[in-house]
PDB file with one MODEL, atoms N, CA, C and O in Angstrom:
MODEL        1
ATOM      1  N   UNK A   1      -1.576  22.002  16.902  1.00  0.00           N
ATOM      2  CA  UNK A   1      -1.346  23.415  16.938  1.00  0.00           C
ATOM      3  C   UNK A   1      -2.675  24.183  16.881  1.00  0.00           C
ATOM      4  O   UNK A   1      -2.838  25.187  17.573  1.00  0.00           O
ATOM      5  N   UNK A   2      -3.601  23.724  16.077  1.00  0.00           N
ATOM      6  CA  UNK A   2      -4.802  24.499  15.952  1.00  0.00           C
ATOM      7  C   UNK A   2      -5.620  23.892  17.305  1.00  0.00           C
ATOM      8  O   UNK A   2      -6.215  24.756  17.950  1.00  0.00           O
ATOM      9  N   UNK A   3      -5.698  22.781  17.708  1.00  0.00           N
ATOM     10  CA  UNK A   3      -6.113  22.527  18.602  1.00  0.00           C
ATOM     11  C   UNK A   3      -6.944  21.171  18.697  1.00  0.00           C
ATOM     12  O   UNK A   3      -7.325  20.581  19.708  1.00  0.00           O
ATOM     13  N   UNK A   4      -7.172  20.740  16.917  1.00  0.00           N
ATOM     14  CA  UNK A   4      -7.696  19.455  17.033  1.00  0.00           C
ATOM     15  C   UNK A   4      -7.417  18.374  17.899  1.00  0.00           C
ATOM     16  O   UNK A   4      -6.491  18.560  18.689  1.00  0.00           O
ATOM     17  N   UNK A   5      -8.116  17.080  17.941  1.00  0.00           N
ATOM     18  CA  UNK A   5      -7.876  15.985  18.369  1.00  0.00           C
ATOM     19  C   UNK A   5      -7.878  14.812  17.663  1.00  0.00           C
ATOM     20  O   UNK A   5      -8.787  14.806  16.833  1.00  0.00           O
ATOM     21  N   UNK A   6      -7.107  13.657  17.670  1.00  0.00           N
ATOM     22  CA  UNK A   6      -7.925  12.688  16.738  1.00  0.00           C
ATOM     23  C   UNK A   6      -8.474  11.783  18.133  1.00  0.00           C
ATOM     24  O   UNK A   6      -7.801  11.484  19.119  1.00  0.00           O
ATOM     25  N   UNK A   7      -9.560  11.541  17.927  1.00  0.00           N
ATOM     26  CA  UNK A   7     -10.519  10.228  18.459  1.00  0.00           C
ATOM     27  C   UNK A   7      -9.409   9.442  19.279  1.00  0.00           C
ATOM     28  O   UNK A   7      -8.223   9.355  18.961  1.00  0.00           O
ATOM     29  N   UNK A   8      -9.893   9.001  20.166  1.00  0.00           N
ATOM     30  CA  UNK A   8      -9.038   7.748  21.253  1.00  0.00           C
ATOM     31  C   UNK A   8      -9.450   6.672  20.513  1.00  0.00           C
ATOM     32  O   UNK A   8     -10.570   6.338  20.126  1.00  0.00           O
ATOM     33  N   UNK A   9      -8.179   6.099  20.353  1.00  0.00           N
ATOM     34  CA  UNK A   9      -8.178   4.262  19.903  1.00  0.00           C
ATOM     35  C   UNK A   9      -8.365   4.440  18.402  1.00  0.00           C
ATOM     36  O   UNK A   9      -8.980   3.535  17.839  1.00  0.00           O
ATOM     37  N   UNK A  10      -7.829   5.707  17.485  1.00  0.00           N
ATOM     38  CA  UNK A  10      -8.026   5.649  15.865  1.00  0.00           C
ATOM     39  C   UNK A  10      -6.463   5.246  15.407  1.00  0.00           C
ATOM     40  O   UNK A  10      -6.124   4.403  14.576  1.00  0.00           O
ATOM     41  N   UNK A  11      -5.568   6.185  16.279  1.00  0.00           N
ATOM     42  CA  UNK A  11      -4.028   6.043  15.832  1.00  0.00           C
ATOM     43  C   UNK A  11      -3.544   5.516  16.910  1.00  0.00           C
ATOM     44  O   UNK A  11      -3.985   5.763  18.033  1.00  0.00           O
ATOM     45  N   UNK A  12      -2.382   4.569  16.612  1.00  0.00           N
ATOM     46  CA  UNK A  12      -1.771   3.814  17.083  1.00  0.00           C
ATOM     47  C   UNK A  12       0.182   3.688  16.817  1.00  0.00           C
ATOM     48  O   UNK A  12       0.568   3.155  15.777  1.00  0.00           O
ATOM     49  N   UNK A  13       1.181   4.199  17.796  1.00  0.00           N
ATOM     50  CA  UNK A  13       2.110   4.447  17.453  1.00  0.00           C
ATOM     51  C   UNK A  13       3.328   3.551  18.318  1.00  0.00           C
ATOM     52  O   UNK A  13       3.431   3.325  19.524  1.00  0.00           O
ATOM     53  N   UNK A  14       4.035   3.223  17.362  1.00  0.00           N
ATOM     54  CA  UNK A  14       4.943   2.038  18.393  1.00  0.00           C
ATOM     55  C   UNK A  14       6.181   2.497  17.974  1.00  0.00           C
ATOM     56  O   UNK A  14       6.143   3.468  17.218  1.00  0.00           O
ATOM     57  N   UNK A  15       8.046   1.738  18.476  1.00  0.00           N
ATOM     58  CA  UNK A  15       8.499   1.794  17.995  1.00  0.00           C
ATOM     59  C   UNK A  15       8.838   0.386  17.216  1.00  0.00           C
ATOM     60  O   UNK A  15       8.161   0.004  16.262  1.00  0.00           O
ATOM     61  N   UNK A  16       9.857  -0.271  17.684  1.00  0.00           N
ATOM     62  CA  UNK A  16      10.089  -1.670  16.966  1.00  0.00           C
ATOM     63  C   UNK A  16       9.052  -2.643  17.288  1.00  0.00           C
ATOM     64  O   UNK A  16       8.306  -2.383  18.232  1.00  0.00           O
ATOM     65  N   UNK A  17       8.870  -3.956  16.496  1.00  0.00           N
ATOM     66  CA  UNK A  17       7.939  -4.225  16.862  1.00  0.00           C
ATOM     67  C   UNK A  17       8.493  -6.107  16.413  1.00  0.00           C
ATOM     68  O   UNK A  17       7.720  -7.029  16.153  1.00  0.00           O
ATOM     69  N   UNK A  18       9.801  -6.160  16.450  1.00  0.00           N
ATOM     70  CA  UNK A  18      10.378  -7.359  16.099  1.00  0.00           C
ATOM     71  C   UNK A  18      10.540  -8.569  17.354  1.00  0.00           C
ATOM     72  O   UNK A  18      10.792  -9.766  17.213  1.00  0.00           O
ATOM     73  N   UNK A  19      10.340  -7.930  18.391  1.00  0.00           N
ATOM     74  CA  UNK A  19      10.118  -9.117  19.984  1.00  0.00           C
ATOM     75  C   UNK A  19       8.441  -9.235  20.454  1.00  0.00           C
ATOM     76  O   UNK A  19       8.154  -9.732  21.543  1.00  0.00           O
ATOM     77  N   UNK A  20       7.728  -8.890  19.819  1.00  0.00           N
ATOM     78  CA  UNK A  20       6.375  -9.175  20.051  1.00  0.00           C
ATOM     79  C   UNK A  20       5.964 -10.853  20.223  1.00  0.00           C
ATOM     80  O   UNK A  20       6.555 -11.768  19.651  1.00  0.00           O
ATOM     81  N   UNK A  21       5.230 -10.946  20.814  1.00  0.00           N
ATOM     82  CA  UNK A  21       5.038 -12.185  21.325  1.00  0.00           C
ATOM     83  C   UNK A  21       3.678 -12.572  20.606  1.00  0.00           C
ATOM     84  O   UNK A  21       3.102 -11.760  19.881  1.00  0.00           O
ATOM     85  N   UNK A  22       3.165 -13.918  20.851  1.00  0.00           N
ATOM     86  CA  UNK A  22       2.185 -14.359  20.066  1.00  0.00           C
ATOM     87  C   UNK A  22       0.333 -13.802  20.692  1.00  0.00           C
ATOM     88  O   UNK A  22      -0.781 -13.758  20.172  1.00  0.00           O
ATOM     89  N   UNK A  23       0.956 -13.454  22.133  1.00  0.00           N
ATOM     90  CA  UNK A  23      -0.047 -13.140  22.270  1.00  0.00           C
ATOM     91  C   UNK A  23      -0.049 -11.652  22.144  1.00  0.00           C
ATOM     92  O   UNK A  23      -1.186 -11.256  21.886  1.00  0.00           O
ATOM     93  N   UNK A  24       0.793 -10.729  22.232  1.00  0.00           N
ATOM     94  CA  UNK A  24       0.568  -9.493  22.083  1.00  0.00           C
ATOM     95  C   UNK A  24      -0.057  -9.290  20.174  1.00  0.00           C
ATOM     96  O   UNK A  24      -0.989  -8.552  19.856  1.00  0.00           O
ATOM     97  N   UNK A  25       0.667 -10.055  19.301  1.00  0.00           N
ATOM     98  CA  UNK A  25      -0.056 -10.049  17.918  1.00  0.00           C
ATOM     99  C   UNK A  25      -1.348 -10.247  18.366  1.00  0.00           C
ATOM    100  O   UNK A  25      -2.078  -9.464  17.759  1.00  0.00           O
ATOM    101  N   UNK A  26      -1.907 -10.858  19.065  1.00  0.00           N
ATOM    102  CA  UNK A  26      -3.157 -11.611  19.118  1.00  0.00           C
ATOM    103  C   UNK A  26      -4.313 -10.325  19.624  1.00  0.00           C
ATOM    104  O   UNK A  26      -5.503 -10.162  19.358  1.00  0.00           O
ATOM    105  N   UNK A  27      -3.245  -9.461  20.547  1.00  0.00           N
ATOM    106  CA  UNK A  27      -3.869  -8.317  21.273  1.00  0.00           C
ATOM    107  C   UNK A  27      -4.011  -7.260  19.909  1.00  0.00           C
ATOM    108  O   UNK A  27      -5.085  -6.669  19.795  1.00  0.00           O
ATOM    109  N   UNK A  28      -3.117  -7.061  19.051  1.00  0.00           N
ATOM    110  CA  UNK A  28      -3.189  -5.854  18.302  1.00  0.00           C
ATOM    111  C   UNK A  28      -4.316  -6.230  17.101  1.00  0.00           C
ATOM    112  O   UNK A  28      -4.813  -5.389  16.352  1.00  0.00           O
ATOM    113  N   UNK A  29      -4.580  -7.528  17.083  1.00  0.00           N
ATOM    114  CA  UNK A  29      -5.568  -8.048  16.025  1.00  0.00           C
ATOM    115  C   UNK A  29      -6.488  -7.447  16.442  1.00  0.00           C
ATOM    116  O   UNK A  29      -7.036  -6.556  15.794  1.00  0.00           O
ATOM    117  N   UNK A  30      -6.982  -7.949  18.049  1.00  0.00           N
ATOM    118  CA  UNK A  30      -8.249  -7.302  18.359  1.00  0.00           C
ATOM    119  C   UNK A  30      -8.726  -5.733  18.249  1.00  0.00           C
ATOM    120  O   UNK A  30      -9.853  -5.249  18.145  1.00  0.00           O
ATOM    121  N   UNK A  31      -7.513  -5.172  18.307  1.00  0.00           N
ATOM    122  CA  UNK A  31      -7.620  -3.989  18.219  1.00  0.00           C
ATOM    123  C   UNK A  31      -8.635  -3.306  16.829  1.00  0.00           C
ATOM    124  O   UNK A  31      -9.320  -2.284  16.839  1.00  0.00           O
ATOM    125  N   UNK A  32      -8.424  -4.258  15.749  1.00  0.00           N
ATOM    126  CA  UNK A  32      -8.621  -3.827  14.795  1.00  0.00           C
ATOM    127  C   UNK A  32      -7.882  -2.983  13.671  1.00  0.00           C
ATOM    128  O   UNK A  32      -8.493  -2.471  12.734  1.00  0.00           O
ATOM    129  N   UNK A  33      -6.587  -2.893  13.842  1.00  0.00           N
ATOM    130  CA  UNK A  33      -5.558  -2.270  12.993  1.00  0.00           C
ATOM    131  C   UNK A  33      -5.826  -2.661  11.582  1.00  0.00           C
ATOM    132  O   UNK A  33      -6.029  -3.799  11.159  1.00  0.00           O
ATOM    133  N   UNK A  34      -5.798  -1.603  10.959  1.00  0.00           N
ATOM    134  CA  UNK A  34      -6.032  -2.125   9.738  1.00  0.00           C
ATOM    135  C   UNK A  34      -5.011  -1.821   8.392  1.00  0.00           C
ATOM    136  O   UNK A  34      -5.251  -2.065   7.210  1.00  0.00           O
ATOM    137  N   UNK A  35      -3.682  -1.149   9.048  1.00  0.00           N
ATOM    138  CA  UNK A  35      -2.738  -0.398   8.378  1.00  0.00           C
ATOM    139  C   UNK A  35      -1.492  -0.439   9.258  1.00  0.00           C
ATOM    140  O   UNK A  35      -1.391   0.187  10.313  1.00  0.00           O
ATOM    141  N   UNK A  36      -0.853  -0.976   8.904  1.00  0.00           N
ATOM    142  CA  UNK A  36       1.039  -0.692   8.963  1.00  0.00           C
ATOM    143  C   UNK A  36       1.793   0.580   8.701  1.00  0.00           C
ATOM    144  O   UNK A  36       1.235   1.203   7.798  1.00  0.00           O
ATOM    145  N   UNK A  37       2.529   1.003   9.019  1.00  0.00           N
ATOM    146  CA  UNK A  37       2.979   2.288   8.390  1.00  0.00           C
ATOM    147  C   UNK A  37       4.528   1.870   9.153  1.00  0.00           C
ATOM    148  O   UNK A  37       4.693   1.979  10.368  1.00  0.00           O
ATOM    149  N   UNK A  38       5.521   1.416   8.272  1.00  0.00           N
ATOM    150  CA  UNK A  38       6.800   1.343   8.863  1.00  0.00           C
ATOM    151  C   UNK A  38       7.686   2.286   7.953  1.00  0.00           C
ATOM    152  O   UNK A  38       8.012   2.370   6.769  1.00  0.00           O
ATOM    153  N   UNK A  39       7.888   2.912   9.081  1.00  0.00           N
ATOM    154  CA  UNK A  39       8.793   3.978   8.687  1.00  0.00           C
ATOM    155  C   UNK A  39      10.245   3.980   8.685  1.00  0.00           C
ATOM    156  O   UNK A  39      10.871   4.984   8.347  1.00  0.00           O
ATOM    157  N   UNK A  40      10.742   3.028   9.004  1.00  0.00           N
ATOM    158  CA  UNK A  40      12.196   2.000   9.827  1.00  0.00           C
ATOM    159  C   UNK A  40      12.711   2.172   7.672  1.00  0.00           C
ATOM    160  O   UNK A  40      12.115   2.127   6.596  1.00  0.00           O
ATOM    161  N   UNK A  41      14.229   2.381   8.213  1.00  0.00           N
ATOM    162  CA  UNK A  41      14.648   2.158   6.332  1.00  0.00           C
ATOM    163  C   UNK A  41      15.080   0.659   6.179  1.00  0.00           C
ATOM    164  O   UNK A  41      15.242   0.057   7.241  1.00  0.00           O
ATOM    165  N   UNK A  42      15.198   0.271   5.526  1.00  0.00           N
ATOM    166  CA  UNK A  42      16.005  -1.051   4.650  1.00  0.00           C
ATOM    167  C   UNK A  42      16.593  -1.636   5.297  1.00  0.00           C
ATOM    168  O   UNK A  42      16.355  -2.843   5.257  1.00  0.00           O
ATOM    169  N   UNK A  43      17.492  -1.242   6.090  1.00  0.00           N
ATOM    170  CA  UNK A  43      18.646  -1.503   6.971  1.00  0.00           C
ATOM    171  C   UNK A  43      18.018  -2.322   8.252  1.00  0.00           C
ATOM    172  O   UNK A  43      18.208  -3.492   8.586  1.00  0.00           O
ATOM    173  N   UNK A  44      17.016  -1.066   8.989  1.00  0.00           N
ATOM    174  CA  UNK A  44      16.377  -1.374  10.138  1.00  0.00           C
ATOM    175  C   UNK A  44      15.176  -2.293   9.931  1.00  0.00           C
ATOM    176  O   UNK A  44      14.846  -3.044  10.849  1.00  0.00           O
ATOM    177  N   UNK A  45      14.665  -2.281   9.056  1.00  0.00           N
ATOM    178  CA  UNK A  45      13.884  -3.641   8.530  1.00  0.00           C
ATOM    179  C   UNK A  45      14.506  -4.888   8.776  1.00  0.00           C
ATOM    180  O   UNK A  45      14.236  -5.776   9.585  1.00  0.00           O
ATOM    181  N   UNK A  46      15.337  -4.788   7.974  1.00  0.00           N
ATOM    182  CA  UNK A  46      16.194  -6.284   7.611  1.00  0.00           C
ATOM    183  C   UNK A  46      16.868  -6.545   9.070  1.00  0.00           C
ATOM    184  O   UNK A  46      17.284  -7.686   9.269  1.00  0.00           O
ATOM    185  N   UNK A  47      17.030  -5.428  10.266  1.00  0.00           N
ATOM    186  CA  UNK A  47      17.997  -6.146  11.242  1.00  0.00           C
ATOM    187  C   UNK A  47      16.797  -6.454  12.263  1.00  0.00           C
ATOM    188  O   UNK A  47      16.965  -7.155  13.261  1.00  0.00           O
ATOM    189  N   UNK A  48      15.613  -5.887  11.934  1.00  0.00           N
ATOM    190  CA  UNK A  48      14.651  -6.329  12.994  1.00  0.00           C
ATOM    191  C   UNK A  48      13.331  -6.666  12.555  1.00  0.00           C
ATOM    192  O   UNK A  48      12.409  -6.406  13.328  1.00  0.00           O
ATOM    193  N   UNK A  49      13.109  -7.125  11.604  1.00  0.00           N
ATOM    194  CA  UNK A  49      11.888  -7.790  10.958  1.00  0.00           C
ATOM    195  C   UNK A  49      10.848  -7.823  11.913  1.00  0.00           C
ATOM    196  O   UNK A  49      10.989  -8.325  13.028  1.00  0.00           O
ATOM    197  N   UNK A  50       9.758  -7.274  11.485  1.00  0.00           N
ATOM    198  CA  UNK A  50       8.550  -7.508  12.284  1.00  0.00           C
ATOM    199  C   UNK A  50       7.766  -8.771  11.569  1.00  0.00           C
ATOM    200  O   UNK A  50       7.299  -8.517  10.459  1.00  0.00           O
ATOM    201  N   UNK A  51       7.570 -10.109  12.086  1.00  0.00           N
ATOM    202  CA  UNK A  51       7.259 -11.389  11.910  1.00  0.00           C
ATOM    203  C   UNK A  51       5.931 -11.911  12.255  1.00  0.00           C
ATOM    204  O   UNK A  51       5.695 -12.828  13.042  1.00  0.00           O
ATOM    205  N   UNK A  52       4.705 -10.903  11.262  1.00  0.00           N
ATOM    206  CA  UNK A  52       3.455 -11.419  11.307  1.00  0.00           C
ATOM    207  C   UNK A  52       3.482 -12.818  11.735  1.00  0.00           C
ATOM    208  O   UNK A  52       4.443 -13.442  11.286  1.00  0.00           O
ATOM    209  N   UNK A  53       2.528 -13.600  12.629  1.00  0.00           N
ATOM    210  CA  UNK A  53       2.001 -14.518  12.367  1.00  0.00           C
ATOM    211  C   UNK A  53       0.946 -14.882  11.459  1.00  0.00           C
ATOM    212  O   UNK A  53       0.722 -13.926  10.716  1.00  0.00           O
ATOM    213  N   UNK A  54       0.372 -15.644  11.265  1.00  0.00           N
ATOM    214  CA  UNK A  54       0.111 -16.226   9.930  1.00  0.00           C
ATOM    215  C   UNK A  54      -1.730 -15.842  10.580  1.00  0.00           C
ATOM    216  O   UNK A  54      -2.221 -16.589  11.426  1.00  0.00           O
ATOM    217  N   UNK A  55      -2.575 -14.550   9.995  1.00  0.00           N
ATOM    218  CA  UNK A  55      -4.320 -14.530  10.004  1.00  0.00           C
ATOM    219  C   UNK A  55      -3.451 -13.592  11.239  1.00  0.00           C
ATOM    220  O   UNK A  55      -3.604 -14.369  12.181  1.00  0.00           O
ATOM    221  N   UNK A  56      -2.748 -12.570  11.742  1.00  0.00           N
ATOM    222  CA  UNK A  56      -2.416 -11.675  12.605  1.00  0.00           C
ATOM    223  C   UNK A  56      -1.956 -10.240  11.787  1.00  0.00           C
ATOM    224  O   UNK A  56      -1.922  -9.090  12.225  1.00  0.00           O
ATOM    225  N   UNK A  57      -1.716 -10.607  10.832  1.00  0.00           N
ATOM    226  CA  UNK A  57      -1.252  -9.141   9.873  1.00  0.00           C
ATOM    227  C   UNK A  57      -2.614  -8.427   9.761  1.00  0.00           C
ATOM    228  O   UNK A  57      -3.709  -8.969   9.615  1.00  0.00           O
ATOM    229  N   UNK A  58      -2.347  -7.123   9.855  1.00  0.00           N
ATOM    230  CA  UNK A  58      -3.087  -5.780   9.662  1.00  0.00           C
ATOM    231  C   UNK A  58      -4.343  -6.704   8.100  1.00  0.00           C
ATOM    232  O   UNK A  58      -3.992  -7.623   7.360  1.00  0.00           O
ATOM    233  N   UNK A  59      -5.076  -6.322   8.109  1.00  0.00           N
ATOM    234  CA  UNK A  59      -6.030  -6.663   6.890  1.00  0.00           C
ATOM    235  C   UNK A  59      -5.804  -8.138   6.989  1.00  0.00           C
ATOM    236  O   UNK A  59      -4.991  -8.286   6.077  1.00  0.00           O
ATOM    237  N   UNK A  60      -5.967  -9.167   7.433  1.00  0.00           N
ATOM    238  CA  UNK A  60      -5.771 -10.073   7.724  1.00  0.00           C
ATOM    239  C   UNK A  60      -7.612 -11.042   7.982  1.00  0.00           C
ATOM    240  O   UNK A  60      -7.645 -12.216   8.351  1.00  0.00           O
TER     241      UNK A  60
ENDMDL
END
């Protein structure tokens, strides 16, 4: 509204993220993500689990 910007390649926005493949984890590593933010409730968690691989999780 005021007119800011944030930086290209700081935020990163998805929706589900429970059919990701091993290499797309592999892609978001590189990225450098360093934070999760799931906003999905209890429900939508549990019916679609997002399934780090193992040295692929955010801070990892």
């Amino acid at each position: 509204m005021d007119g800011r910007t944030v930086r290209w390649g700081l935020l990163y926005r998805s929706g589900q993220m429970h059919d990701l493949t091993l290499a797309d984890y592999a892609y978001l590593q590189r990225l450098g993500i360093r934070t999760v933010c799931d906003l999905r409730d209890r429900r939508e968690r549990a019916a679609q689990p997002t399934r780090w691989p193992a040295g692929h999780a955010p801070g990892s």
